[in-house]
N, C-alpha and C positions, 0 to 999 in steps of 0.2 A: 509785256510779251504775251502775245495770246496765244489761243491751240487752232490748229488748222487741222482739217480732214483729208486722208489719201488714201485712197485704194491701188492695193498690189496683188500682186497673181505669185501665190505660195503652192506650192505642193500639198494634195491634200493631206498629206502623211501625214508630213511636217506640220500642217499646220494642226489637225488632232492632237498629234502625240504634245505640239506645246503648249494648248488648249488645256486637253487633260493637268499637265504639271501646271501652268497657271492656275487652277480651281484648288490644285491639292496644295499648292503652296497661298490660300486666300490673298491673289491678286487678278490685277485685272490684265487682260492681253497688251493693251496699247500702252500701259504704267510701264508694263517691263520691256516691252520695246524702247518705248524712250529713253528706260536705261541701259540699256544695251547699248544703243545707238551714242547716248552721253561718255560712256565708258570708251568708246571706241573712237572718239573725237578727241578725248579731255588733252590725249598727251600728244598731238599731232600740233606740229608750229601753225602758227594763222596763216603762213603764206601757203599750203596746202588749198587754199579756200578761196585765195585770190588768184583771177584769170586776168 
């Protein structure tokens, strides 16, 4: 499985303030997005995902 790149349109707020908590928590922005993003997938049935 590889990594792919995507750009999205955040609020600048938003995106500062999770900026800042990413550096003070030593990670990196896109590490904790994709667990965000894993967490919020893990307990959804596969047929969510099938069109």
């Amino acid at each position: 499985m590889g990594k792919i790149k995507i750009s999205m349109t955040i609020d600048d707020e938003v995106f500062h303030a999770f900026k800042t908590y990413c550096q003070q928590n030593g990670m990196k922005i896109s590490t904790k997005v994709e667990r965000l993003m894993r967490e919020n997938i893990k307990d959804m049935p596969l047929q969510a995902f099938i069109r």
